[in-house]
C-alpha positions in Angstrom: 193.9 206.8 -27.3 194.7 210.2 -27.8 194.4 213.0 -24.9 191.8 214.8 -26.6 189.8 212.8 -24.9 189.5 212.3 -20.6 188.9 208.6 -19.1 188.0 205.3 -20.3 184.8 205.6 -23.3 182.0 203.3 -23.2 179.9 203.6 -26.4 177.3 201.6 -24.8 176.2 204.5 -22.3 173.6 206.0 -25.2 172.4 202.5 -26.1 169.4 202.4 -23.9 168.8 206.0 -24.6 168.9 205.5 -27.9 166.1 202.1 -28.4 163.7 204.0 -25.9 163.8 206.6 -28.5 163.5 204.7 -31.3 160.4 202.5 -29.4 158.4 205.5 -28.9 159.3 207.9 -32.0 157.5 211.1 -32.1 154.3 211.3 -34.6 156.2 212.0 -38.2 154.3 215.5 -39.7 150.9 214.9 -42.2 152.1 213.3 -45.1 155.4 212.5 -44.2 156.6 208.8 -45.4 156.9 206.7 -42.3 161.0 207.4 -40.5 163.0 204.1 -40.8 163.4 204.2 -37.1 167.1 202.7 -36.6 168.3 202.5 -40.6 171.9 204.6 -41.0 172.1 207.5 -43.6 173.5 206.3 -46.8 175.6 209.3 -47.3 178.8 210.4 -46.5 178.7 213.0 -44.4 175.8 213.4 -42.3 174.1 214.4 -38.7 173.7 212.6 -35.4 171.9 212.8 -32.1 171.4 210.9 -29.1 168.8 208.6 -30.4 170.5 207.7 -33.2 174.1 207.5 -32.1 173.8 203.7 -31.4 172.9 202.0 -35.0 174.6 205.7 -37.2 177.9 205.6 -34.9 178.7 202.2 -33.3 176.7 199.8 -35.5 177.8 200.7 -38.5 181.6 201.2 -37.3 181.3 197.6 -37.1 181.9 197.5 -40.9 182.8 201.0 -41.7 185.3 203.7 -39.8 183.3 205.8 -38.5 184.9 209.6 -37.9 182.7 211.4 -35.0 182.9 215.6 -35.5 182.2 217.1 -32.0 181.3 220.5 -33.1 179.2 223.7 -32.3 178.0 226.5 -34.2 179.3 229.2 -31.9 182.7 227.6 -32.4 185.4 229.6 -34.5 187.8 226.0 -35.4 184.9 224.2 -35.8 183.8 226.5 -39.0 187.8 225.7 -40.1 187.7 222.0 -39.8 184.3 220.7 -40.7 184.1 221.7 -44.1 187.9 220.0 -44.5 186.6 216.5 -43.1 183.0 217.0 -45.0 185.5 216.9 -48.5 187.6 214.0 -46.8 185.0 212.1 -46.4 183.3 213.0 -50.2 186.3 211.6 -51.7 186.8 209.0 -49.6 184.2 207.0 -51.9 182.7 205.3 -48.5 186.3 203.9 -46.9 185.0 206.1 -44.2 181.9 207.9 -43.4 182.0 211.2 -41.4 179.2 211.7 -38.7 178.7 215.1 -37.2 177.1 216.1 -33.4 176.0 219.5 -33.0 177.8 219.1 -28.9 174.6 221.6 -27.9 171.9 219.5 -29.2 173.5 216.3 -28.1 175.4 217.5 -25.0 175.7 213.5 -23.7 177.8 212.4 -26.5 180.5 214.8 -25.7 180.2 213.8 -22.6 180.5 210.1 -23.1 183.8 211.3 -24.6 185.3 213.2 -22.0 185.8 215.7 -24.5 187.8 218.5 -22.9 187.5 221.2 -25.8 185.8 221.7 -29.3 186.7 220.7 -32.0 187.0 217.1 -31.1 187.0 214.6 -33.6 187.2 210.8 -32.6 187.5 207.7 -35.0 185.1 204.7 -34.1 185.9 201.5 -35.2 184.8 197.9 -34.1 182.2 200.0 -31.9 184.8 201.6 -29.8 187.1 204.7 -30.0 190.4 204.1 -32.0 192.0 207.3 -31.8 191.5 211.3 -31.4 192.4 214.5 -31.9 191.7 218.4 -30.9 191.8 221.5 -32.7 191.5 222.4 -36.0 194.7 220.3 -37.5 195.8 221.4 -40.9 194.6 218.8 -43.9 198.0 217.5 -44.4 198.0 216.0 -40.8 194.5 214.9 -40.9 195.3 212.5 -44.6 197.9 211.5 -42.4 196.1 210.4 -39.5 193.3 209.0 -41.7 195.1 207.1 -44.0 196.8 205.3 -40.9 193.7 204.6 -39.2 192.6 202.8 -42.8 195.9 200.8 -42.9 195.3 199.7 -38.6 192.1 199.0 -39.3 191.8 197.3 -43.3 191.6 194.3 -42.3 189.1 194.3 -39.1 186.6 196.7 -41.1 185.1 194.8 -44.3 183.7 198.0 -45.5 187.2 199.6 -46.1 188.1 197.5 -48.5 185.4 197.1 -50.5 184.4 200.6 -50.7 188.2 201.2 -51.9 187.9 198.3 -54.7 185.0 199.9 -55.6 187.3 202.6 -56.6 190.1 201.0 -57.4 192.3 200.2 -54.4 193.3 202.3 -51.7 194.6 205.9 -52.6 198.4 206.2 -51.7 199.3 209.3 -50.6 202.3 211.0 -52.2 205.3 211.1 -49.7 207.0 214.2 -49.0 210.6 213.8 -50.0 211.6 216.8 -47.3 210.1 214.5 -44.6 211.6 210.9 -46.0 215.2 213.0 -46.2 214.8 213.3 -42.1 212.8 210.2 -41.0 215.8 208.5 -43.2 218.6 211.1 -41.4 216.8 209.6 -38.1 216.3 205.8 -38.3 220.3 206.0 -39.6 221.0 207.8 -36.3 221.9 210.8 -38.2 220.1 213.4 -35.2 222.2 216.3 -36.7 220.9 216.2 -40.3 217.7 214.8 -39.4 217.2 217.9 -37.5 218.8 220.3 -40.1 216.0 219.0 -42.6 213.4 219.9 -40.5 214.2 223.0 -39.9 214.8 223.2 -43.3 210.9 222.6 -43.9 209.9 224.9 -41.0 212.3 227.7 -42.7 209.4 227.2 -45.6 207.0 226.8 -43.5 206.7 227.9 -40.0 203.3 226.6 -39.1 204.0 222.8 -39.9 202.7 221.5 -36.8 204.4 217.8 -38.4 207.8 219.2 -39.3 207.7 220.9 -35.2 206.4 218.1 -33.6 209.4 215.7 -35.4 212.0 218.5 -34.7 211.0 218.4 -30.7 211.4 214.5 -31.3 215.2 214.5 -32.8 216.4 216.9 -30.6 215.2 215.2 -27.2 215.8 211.3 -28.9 219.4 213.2 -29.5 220.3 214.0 -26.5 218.8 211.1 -24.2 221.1 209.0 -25.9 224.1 211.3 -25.4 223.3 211.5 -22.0 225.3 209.9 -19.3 223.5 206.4 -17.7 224.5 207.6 -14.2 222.9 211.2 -14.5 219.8 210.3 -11.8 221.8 208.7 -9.7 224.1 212.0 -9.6 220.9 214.1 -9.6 219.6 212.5 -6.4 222.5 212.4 -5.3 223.7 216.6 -5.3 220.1 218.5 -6.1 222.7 221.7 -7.2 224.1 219.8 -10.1 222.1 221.6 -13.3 223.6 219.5 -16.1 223.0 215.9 -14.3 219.0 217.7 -13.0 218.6 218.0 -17.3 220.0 214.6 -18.2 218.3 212.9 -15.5 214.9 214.7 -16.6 215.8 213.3 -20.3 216.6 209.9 -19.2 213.3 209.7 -17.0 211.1 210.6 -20.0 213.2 208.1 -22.2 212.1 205.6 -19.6 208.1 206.6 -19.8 208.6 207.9 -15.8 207.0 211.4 -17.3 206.0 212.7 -13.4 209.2 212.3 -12.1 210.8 214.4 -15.0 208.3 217.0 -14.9 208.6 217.1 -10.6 212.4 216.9 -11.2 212.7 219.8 -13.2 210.4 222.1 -11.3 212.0 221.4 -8.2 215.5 222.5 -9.9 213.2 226.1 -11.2 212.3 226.5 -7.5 216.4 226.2 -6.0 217.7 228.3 -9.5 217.9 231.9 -10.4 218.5 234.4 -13.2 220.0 232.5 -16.4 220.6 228.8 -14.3 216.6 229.0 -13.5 215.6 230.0 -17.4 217.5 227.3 -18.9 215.8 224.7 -16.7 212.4 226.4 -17.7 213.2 225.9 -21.4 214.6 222.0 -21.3 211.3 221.7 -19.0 208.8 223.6 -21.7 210.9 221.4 -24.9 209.9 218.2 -22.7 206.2 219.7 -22.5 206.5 220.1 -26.8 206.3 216.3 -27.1 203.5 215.4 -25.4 199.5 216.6 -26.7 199.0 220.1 -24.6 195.5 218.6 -23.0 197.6 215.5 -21.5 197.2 216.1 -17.7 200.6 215.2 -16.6 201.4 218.7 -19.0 198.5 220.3 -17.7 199.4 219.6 -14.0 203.4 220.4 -14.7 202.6 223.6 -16.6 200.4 224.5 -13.6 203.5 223.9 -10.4 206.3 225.5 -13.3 203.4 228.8 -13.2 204.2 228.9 -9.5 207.4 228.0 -9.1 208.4 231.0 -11.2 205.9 233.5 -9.5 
């Protein structure tokens, strides 16, 4: 699960919520044909509340990915991304449907999420969260991060592939030669042109959040293999020794012990100065580059580097 969202989601909060509502339904207008009550919209792109969250959301993501749009109208991203993932989801011929929750109207869903900022938008499949993300991403990255949530979830979902032999198989997305060149430089171990071609693609095109995020990737993969096995040990063991502080922060993360690099390198910022201290800021803000901003364990580091410095 992605940290766009805080703590452990259970769709089943809104369930009661949702059959009291649907029990007692307001009187429909003069005239109006009777309201189906618990029936899901047939389109693909469409709006959801609290009452209907249970059989629109998690019942039909029982058959169907179900893509949740936290949004508000007072939100500047928002007005970016929803239109994107409304024409996603038009072409997407039913393989997924798109459901959107104004966060005002409907302020317990985005609480059932944990979400921690808007735009939020969280995939729902089997009736539970599969994965997230925050912020209006560009297109490119959301295809990407649909059409992976399709393959993971083809064959648990029924709906997926029949709405895409509907329309004749699934829809392959074309692969970007640039970014084959360096995932192929990168699985041969090739760290030095794997990072030359993407900073070849960021020379085109500075804002490609992919082609940064991959670039943070190769250089810190590059060096925690370079770095030497016995670096903690001579961290721990002399705290004034910069180069085995930075290996030893490398090593940690390569090891998934992401506290103890972060602590380890604001500790060093704390006993440096002057060009010593601002080189340990940068290897500790390159560390911070490949993990999601909203993960705490950033949040929190981010927070004792701010204090160590000032």
């Amino acid at each position: 699960m992605s940290a766009a969202l805080s703590g452990a989601v259970d769709l089943s909060a809104l369930k009661a919520r949702a059959e009291s509502s649907r029990n007692q339904p307001p009187a429909p207008p003069a005239g109006a044909p009777p309201a189906s009550g618990s029936a899901p919209p047939s389109g693909a792109v469409f709006e959801v509340t609290e009452a209907t969250f249970q059989a629109e959301v998690v019942e039909r993501s029982l058959n169907q990915l179900v893509v949740v749009d936290l949004w508000a109208e007072w939100c500047g991203p928002c007005k970016q991304l929803s239109p994107v993932l409304e024409r996603l989801a038009a072409e997407a011929g039913g393989a997924w449907v798109l459901a959107k929750v104004d966060v005002d109207a409907n302020p317990r869903i985005a609480q059932l999420f944990g979400a921690q900022s808007i735009p939020t938008v969280v995939a729902i499949g089997g009736g539970q969260p599969v994965d997230a993300f925050s912020g209006a991403l560009p297109e490119p990255e959301i295809r990407k991060w649909l059409s992976a949530l399709l393959d993971a979830l083809r064959d648990r979902l029924p709906g997926i592939s029949a709405a895409e032999q509907e329309n004749g198989g699934p829809v392959e997305e074309p692969e970007d030669p640039r970014f084959t060149e360096a995932e192929d430089a990168f699985e041969q171990g090739d760290f030095a042109a794997a990072q030359a071609a993407y900073e070849r693609i960021l020379d085109a095109e500075p804002a490609n959040e992919l082609a940064k995020n991959a670039l943070a990737q190769v250089k810190f993969t590059a060096r925690a293999e370079a770095a030497d096995p016995n670096a903690r040990a001579k961290a721990d063991a002399d705290p004034t020794d910069l180069e085995a502080q930075l290996a030893a922060a490398d090593l940690d993360i390569a090891e998934q012990d992401v506290d103890a690099a972060f602590t380890r390198l604001v500790d060093a910022v704390r006993r440096t100065a002057g060009d010593e201290r601002n080189r340990v800021r940068e290897h500790l803000v390159a560390l911070f580059e490949l993990f999601d901003p909203a993960d705490e364990r950033v949040m929190k580091a981010r927070r004792n580097l701010a204090s160590a410095l000032f």
